[in-house]
N, C-alpha and C positions, 0 to 999 in steps of 0.2 A: 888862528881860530876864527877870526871875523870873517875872511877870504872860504872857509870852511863851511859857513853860516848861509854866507852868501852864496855859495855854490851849490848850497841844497835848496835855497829861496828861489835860485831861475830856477832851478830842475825842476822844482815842483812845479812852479808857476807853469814852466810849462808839458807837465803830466797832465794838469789840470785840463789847463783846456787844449789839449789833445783827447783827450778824455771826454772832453763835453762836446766835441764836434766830431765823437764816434770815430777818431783813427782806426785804422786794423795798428793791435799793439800800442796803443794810445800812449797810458803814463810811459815804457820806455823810450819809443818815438820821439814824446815828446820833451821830454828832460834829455834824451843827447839832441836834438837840434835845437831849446832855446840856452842850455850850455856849451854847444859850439859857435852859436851867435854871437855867445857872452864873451869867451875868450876870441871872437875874431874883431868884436869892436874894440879888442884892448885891454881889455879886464883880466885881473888875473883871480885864475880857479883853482881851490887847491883840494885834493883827497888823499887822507894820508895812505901810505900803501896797504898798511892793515887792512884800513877798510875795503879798500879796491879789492881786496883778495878774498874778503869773507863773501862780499858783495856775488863777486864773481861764481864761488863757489855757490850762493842762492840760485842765481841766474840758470846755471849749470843744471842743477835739479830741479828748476821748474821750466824748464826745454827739454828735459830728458824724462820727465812725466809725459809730455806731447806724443812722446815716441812708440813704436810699438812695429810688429810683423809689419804689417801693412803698409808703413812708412818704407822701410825698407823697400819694399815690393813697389814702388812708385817712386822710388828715386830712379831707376834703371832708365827708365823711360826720357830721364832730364839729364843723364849726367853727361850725354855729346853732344844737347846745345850749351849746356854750362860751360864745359869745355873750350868751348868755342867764344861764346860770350863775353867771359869774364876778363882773358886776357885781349880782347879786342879793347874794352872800354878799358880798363887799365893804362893799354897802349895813347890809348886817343886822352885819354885826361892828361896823362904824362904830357901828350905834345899839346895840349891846350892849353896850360899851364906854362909849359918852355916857349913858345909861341908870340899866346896874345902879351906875355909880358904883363896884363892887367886884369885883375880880378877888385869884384864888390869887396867894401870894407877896407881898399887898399890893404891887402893882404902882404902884397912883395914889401913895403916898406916896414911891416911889424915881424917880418919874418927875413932874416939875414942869411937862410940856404932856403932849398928848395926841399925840403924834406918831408917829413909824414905832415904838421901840422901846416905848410903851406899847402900842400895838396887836398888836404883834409879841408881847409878855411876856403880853398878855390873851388872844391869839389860842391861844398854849400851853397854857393853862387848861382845866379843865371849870367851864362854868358850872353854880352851883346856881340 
């Protein structure tokens, strides 16, 4: 429950100020990047799955109010560089990651395979 507490205390903190320095998207912005800060310095975050799920479902409907004809009619235009994009930088984080061998936070040492959350904690990083 403490770990629970505390996982809403960085989130907030940092909605907050995401929020006060005008992000586009601010509070969610800012609650997943200073709670993936949190778990890459170490820390452990917990969210029980209930919540994650109802949470999700919120998120859901308030991105599908955004939506409308028009959206549609302006994706057309973006979906053959996405295409293109997405699995480029996919490609190249993967071999940045397999690569430099070292990321901020020493991530390789709190993470024992290579998988979503080491990619996820190296993707947060600036590489040198």
């Amino acid at each position: 429950m403490l770990n629970l507490f505390i996982t809403l205390l960085v989130g907030s903190a940092g909605a907050f100020i995401a929020h006060k320095i005008k992000m586009p998207a601010g509070p969610m912005l800012g609650a997943m990047i200073a709670v993936g800060i949190y778990n890459c310095l170490g820390f452990v975050s917990f969210m029980p799955s209930e919540l994650r799920v109802g949470v999700q479902i919120v998120m859901g409907c308030i991105l599908g109010l955004r939506l409308n004809r028009e959206t549609f009619i302006q994706l057309k235009t973006v979906v053959k560089p996405v295409l293109i994009v997405i699995p480029c930088l996919m490609i190249g984080d993967l071999y940045s990651v397999k690569d430099s061998g070292k990321a901020c936070f020493n991530c390789n040492s709190m993470f024992n395979d290579t998988g979503f959350k080491h990619r996820l904690c190296a993707s947060l990083c600036v590489w040198s």
